[in-house]
MARVEX-352770 format. One record per atom (N, C-alpha, C): residue number from 1; residue in three letters; chain; x, y, z. Coordinates in steps of 0.05 Angstrom, whole numbers, plus 5000, padded with zeros to 4 digits. Layout:
<kegus>
KEGU     k     r   c      x      y      z
KEGU   NUM   ALA   A      X      Y      Z
...
</kegus>
This chain:
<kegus>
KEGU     k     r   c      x      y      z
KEGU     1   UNK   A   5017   4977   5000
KEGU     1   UNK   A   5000   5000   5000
KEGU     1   UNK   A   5018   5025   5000
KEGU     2   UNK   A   5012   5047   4984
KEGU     2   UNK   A   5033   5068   4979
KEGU     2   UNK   A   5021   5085   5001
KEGU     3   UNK   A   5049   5093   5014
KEGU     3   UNK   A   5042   5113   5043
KEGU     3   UNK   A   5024   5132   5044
KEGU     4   UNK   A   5017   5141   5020
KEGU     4   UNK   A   4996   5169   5016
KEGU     4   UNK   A   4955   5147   5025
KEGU     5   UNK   A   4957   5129   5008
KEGU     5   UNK   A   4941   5111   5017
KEGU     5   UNK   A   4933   5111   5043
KEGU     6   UNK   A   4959   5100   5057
KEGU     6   UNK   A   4958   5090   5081
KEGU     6   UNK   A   4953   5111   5107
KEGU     7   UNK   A   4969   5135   5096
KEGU     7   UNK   A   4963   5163   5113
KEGU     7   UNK   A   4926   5172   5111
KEGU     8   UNK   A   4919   5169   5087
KEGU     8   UNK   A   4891   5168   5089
KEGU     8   UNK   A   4874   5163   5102
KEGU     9   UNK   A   4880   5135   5112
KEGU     9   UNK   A   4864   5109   5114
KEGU     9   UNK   A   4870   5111   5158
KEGU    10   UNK   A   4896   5125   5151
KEGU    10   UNK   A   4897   5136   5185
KEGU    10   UNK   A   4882   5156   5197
KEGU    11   UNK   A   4886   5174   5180
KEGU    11   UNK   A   4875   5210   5183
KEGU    11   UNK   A   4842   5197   5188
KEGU    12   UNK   A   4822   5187   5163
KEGU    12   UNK   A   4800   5181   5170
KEGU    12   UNK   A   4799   5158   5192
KEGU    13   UNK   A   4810   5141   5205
KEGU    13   UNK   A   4800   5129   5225
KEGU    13   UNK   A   4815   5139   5249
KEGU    14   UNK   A   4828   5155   5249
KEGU    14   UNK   A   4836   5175   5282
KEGU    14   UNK   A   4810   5194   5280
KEGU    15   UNK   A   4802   5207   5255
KEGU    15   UNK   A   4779   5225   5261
KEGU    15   UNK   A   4751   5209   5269
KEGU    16   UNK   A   4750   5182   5265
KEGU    16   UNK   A   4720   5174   5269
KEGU    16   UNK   A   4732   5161   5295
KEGU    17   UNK   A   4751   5156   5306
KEGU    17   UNK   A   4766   5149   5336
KEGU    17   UNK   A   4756   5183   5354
KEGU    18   UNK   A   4763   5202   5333
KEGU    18   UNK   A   4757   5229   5355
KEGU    18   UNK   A   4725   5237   5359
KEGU    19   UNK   A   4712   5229   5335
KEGU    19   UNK   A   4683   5230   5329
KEGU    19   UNK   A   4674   5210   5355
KEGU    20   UNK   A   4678   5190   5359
KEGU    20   UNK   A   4672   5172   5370
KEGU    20   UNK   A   4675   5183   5402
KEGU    21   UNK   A   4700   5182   5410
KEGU    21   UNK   A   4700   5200   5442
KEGU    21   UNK   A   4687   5219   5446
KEGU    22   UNK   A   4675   5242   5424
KEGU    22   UNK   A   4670   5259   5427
KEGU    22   UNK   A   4637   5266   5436
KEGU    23   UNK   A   4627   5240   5419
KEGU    23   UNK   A   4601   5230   5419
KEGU    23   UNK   A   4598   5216   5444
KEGU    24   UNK   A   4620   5194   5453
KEGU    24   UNK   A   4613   5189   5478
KEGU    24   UNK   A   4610   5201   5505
KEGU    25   UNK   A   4627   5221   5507
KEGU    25   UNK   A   4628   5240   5524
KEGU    25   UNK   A   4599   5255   5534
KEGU    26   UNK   A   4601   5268   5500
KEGU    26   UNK   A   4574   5286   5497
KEGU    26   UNK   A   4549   5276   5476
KEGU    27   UNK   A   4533   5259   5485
KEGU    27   UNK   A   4523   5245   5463
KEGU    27   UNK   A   4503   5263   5446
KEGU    28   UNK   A   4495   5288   5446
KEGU    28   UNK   A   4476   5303   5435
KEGU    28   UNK   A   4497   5329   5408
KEGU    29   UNK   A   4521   5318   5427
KEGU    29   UNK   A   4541   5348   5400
KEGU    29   UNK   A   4534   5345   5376
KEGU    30   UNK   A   4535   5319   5360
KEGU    30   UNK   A   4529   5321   5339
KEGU    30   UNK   A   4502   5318   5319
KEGU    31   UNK   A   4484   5311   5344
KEGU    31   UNK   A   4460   5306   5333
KEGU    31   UNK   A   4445   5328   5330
KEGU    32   UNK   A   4424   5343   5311
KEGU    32   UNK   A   4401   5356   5299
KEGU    32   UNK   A   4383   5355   5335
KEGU    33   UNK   A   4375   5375   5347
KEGU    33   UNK   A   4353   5376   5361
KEGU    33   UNK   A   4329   5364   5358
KEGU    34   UNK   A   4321   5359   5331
KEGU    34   UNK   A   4301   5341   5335
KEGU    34   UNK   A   4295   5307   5329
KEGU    35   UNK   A   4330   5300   5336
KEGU    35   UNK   A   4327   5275   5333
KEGU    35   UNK   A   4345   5259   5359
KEGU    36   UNK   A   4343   5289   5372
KEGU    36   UNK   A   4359   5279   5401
KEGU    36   UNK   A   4329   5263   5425
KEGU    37   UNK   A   4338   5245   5439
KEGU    37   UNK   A   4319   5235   5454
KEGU    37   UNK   A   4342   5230   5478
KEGU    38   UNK   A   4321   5216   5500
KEGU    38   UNK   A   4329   5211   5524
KEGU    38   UNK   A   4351   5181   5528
KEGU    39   UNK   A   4347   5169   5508
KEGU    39   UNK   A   4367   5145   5511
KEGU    39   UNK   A   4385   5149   5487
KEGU    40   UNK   A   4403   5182   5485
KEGU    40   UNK   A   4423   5182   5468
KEGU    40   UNK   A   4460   5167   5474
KEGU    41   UNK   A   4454   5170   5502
KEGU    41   UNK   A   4479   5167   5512
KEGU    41   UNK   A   4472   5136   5509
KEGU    42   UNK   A   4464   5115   5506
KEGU    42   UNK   A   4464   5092   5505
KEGU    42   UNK   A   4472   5086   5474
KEGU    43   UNK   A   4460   5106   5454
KEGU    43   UNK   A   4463   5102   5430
KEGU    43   UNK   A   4494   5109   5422
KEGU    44   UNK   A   4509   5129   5441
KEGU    44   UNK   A   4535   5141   5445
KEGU    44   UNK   A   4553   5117   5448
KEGU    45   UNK   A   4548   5103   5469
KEGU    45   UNK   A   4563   5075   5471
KEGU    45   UNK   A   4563   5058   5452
KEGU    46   UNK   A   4542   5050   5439
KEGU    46   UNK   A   4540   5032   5422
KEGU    46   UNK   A   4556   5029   5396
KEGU    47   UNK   A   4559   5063   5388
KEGU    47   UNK   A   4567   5077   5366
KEGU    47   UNK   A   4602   5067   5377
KEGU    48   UNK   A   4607   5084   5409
KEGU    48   UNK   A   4629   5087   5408
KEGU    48   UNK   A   4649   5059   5411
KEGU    49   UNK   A   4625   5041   5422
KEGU    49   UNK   A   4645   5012   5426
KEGU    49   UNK   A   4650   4993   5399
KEGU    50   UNK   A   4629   5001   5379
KEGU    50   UNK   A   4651   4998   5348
KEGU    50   UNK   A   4668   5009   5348
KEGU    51   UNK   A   4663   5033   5345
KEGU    51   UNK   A   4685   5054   5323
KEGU    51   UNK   A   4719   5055   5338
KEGU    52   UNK   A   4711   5062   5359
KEGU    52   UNK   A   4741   5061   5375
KEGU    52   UNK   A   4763   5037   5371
KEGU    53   UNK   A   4754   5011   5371
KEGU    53   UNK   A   4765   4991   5366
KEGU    53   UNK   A   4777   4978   5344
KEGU    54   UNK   A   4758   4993   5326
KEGU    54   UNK   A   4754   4991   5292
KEGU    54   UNK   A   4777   5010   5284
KEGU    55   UNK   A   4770   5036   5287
KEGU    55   UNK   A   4788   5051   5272
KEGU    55   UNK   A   4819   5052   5290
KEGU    56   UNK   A   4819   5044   5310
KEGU    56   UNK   A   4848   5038   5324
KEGU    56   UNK   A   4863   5019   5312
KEGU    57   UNK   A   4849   5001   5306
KEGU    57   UNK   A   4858   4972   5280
KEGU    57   UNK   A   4869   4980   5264
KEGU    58   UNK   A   4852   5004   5241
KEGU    58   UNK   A   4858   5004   5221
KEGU    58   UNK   A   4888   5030   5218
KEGU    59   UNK   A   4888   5039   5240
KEGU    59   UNK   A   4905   5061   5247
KEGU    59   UNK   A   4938   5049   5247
KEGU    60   UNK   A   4932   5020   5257
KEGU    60   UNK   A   4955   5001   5266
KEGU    60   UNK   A   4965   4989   5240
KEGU    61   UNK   A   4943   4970   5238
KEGU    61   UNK   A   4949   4958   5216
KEGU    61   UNK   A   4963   4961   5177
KEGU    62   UNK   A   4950   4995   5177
KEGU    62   UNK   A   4955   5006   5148
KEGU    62   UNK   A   4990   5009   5150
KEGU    63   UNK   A   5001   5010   5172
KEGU    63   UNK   A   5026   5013   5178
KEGU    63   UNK   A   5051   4986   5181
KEGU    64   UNK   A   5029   4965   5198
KEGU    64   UNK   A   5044   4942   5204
KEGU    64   UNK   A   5038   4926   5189
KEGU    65   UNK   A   5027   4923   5173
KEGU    65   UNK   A   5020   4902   5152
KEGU    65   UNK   A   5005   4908   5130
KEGU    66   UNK   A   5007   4933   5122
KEGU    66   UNK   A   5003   4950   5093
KEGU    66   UNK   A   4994   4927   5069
KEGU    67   UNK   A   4995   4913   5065
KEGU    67   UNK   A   4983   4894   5044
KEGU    67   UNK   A   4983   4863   5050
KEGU    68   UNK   A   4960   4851   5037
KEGU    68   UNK   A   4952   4825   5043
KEGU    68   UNK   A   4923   4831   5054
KEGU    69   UNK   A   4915   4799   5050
KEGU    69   UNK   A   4889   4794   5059
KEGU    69   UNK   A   4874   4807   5078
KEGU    70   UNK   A   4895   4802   5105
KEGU    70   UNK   A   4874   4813   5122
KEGU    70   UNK   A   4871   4839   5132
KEGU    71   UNK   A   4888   4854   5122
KEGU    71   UNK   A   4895   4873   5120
KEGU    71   UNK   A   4875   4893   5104
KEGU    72   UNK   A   4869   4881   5082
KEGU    72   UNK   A   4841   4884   5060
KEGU    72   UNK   A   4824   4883   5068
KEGU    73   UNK   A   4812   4854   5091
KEGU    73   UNK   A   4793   4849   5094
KEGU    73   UNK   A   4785   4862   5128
KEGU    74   UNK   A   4796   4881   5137
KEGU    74   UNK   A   4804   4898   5159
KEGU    74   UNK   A   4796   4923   5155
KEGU    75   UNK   A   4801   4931   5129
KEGU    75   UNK   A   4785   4961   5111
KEGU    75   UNK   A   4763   4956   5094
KEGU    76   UNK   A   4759   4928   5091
KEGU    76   UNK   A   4732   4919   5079
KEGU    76   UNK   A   4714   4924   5104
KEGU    77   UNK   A   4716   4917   5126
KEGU    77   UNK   A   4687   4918   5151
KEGU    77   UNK   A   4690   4949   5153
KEGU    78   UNK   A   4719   4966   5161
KEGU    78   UNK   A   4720   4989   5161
KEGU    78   UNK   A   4696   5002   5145
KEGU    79   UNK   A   4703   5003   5119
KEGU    79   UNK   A   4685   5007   5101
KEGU    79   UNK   A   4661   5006   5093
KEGU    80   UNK   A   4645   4984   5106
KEGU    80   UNK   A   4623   4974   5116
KEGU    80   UNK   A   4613   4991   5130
KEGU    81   UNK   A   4627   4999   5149
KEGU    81   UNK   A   4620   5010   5173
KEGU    81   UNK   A   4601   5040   5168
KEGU    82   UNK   A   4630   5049   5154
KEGU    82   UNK   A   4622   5082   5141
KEGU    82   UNK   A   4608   5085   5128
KEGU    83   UNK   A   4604   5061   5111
KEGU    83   UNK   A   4577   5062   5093
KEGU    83   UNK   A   4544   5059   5118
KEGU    84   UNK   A   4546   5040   5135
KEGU    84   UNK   A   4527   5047   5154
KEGU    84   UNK   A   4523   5069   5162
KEGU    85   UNK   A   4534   5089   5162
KEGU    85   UNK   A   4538   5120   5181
KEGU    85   UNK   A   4522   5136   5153
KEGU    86   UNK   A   4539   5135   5125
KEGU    86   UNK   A   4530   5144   5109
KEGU    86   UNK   A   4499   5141   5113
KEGU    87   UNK   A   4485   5118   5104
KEGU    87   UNK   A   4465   5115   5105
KEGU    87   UNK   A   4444   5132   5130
KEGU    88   UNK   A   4450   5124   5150
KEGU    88   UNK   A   4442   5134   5177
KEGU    88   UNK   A   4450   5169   5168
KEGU    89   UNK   A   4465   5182   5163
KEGU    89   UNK   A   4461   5207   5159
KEGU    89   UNK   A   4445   5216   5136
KEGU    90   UNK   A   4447   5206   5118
KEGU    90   UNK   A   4419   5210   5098
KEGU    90   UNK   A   4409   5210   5102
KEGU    91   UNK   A   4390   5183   5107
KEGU    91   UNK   A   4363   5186   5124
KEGU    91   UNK   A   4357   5213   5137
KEGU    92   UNK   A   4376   5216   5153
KEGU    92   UNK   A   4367   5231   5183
KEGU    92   UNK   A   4371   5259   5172
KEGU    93   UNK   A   4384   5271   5149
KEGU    93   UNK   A   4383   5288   5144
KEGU    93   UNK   A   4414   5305   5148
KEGU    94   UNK   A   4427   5288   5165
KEGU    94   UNK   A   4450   5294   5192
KEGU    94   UNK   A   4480   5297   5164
KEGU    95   UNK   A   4473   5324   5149
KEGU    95   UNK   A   4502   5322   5119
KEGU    95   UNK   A   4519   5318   5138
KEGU    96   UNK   A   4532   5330   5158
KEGU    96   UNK   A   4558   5332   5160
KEGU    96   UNK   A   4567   5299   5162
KEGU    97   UNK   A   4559   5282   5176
KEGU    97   UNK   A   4555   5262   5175
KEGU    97   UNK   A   4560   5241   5148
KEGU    98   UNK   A   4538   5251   5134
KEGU    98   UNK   A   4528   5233   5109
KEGU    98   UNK   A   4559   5238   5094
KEGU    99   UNK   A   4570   5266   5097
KEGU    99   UNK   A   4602   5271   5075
KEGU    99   UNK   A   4611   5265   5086
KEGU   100   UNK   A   4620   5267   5116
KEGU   100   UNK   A   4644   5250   5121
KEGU   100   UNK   A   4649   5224   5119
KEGU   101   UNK   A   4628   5211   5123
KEGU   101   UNK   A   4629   5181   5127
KEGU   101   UNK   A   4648   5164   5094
KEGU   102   UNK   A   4616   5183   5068
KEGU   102   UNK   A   4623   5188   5047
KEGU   102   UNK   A   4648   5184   5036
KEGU   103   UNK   A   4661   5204   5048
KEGU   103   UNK   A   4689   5205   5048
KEGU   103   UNK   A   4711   5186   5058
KEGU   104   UNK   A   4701   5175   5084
KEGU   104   UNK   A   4711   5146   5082
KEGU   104   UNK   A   4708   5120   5079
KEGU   105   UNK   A   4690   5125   5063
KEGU   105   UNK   A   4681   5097   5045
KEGU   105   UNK   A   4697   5098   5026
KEGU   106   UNK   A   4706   5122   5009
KEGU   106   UNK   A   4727   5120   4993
KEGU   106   UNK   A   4759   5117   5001
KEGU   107   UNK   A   4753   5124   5018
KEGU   107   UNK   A   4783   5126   5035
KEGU   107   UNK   A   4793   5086   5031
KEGU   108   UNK   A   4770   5077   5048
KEGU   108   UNK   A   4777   5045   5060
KEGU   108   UNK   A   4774   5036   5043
KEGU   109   UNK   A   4754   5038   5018
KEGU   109   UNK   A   4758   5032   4997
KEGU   109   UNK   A   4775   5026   4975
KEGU   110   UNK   A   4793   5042   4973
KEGU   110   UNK   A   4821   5052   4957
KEGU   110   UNK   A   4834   5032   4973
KEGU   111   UNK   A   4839   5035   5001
KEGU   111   UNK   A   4843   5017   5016
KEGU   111   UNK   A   4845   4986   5016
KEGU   112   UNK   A   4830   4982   5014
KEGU   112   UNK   A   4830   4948   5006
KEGU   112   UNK   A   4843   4942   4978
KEGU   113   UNK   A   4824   4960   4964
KEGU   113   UNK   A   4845   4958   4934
KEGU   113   UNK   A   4878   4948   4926
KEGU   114   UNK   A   4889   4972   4950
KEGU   114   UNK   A   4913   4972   4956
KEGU   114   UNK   A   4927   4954   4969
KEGU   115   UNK   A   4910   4941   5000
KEGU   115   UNK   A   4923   4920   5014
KEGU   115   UNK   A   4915   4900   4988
KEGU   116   UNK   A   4904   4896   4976
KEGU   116   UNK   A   4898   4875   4962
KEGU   116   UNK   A   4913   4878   4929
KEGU   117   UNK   A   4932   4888   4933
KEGU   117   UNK   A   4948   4895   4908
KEGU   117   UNK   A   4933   4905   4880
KEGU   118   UNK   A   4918   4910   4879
KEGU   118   UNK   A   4891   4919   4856
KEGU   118   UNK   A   4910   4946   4852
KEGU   119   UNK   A   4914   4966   4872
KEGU   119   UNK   A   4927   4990   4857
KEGU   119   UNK   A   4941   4992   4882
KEGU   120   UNK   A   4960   5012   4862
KEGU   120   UNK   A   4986   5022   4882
KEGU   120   UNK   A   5014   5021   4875
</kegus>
């Protein structure tokens, strides 16, 4: 995987690692007022006990083992993931959300490509 790739693939999963604490902390910062309810902070956890784990992986791994399988298949669930968020911000209306995620769907995307020797 060529380091510009891999710097990518960091930058977006430390930001959904900061998204993630940030939301857990404060579970209403990023949500629209009218789709905030009383069991957000439960929804805060849920969000944050993927994402933290997830994008700490992928933070590790684009470094220590930059190509191969599982490595691919590590930015493939990544990927997955952001595409869930995507979705969930459409719906909900929530852009900032819906682009960023967006944004790293292509990111992990390129990603796998790369661990998986397709390009690079």
């Amino acid at each position: 995987m060529p380091w510009w790739i891999a710097l990518l693939n960091t930058v977006a999963a430390l930001l959904s690692v900061v998204f993630a604490a940030i939301t857990l902390a404060r579970p209403n910062q990023f949500i629209p007022p009218t789709l905030r309810r009383q069991t957000d902070r439960f929804a805060a956890a849920t969000y944050a006990v993927r994402a933290i784990p997830l994008g700490l992986a992928v933070v590790v791994v684009v470094w220590v083992a930059p190509a191969g399988i599982a490595t691919a298949f590590l930015l493939g669930v990544a990927c997955v993931a952001q595409v869930g968020d995507l979705v969930l911000g459409v719906v909900h209306r929530v852009w900032g959300m819906a682009g960023g995620a967006g944004s790293v769907v292509v990111f992990h995307a390129v990603g796998v490509a790369a661990a998986a020797g397709v390009v690079g």
